[in-house]
C-alpha positions as CSV (number, residue, x, y, z in Angstrom):
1,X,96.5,52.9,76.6
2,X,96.5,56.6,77.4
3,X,93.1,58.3,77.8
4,X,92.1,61.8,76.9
5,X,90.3,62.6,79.6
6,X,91.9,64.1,82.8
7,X,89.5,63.1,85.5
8,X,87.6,59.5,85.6
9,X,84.0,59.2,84.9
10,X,81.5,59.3,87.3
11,X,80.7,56.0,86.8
12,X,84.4,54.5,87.2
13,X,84.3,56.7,90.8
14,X,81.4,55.8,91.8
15,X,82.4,52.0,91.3
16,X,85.2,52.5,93.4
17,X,83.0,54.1,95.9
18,X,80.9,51.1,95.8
19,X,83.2,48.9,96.5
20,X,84.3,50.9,99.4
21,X,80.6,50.8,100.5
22,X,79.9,47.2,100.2
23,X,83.8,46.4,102.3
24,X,85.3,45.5,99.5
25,X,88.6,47.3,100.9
26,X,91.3,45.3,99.7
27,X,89.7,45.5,95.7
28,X,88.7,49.1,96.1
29,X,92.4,49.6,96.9
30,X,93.2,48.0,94.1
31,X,91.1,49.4,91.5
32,X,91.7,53.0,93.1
33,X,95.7,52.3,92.6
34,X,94.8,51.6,88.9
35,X,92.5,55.3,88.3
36,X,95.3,56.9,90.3
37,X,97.7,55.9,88.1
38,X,95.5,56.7,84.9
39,X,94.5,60.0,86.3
40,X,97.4,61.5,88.5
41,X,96.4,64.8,88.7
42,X,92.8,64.0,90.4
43,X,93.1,64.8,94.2
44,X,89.8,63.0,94.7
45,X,91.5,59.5,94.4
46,X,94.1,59.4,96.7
47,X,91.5,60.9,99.1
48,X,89.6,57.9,98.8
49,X,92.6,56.0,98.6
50,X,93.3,57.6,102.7
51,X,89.9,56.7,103.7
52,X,90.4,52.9,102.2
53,X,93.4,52.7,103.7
54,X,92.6,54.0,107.1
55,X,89.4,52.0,107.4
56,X,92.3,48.8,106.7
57,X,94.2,50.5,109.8
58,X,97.1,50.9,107.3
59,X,97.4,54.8,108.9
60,X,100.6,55.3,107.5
61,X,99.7,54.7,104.0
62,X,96.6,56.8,104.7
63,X,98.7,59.9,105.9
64,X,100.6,59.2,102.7
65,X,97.4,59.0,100.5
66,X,96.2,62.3,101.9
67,X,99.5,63.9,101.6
68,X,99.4,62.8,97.7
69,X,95.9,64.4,97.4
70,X,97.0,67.5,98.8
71,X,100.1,68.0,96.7
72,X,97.3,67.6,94.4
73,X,95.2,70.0,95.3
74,X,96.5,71.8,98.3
75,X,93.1,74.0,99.1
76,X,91.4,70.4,99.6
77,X,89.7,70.6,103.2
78,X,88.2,67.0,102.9
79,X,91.8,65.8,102.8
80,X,92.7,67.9,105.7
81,X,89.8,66.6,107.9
82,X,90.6,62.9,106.5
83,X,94.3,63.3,107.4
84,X,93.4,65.5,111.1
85,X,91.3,61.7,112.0
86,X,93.8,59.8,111.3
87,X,96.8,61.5,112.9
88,X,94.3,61.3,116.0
89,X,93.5,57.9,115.5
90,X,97.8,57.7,115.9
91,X,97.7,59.8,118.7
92,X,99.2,62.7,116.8
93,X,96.7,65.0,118.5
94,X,98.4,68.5,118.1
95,X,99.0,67.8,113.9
96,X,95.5,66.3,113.6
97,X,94.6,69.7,115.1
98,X,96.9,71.8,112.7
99,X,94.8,69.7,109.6
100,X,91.7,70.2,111.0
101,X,92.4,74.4,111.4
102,X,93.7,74.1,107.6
103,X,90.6,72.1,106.4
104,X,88.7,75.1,108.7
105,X,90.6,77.8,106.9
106,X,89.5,76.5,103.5
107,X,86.3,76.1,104.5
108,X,85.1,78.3,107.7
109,X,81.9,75.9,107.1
110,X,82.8,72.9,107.8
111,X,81.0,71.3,110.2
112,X,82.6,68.2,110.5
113,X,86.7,69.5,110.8
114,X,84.9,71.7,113.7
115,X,83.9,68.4,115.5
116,X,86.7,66.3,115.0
117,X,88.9,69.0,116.5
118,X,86.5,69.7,119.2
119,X,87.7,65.8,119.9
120,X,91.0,66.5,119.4
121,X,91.0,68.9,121.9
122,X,89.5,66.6,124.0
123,X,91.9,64.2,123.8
124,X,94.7,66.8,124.4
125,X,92.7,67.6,127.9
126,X,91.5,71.2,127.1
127,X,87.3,70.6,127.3
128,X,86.1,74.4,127.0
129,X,88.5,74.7,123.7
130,X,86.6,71.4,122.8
131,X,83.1,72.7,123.6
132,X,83.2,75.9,121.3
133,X,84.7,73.7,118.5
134,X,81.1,72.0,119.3
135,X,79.5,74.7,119.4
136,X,80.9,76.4,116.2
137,X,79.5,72.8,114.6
138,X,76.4,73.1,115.4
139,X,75.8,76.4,114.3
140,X,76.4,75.6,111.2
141,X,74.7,72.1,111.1
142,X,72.7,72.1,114.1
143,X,71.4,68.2,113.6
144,X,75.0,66.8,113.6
145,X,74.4,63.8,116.2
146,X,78.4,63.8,116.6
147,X,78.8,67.4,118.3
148,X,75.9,66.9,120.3
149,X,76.9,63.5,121.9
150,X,80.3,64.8,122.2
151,X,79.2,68.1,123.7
152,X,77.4,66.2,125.9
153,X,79.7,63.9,127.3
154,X,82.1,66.9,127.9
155,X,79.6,68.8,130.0
């Protein structure tokens, strides 16, 4: 049955996010397949479809979900800083840090990207590149736990 609308309800995401909430991964999956395939043009869905699938330490289907979102919607930073973790978590260091610079370029705000390539940068050895990516975090959100702790296991 084809549906009128073009993005999901509220309610249908938020179940899915629910589900993802209460570890539910493999039915969240599941259920997130079926909304992406009755709302294909919603970038939101395979961005939840990356996280579910990273959190299952499927990282190639992440990369692949994230990928899908941004074809999407290709000025989507929360895809970018999804898809900069989990290239990380691969070891991909230097293409995490190209996502996180995109997701940063979308959205010069953005706390978060700042800190995850601040630990990208730490993982590729360069600590004062890391430091200011810190920094630059917590200008902008200066109670993000994450930068400080990293910041302060740098210095």
């Amino acid at each position: 049955m084809k549906t009128t609308n073009v993005e999901p309800s509220q309610g249908q995401f938020s179940a899915l996010i629910a589900l993802y909430n209460q570890g539910k991964l493999e039915q969240a999956l599941d259920e997130g397949k079926a909304l992406e395939k009755q709302f294909p043009s919603t970038a939101y869905i395979p961005n939840l479809l990356g996280i579910v699938n990273a959190s299952l330490g499927r990282l190639e289907q992440a990369v692949a979900s994230y990928e899908k979102a941004l074809a999407i919607n290709p000025g989507y930073a929360d895809a970018y800083n999804n898809m900069g973790s989990v290239l990380k978590e691969k070891g991909e260091t230097d293409a995490a840090i190209e996502c996180y610079e995109k997701a940063l370029k979308i959205n010069p705000n953005y706390a978060d990207a700042y800190n995850n390539m601040g630990n990208a940068l730490t993982k590729n050895g360069k600590p004062n590149a890391a430091i200011e990516c810190y920094k630059n975090a917590l200008k902008i959100k200066p109670g993000l736990a994450a930068a400080h702790n990293n910041m302060g296991i740098i210095l």
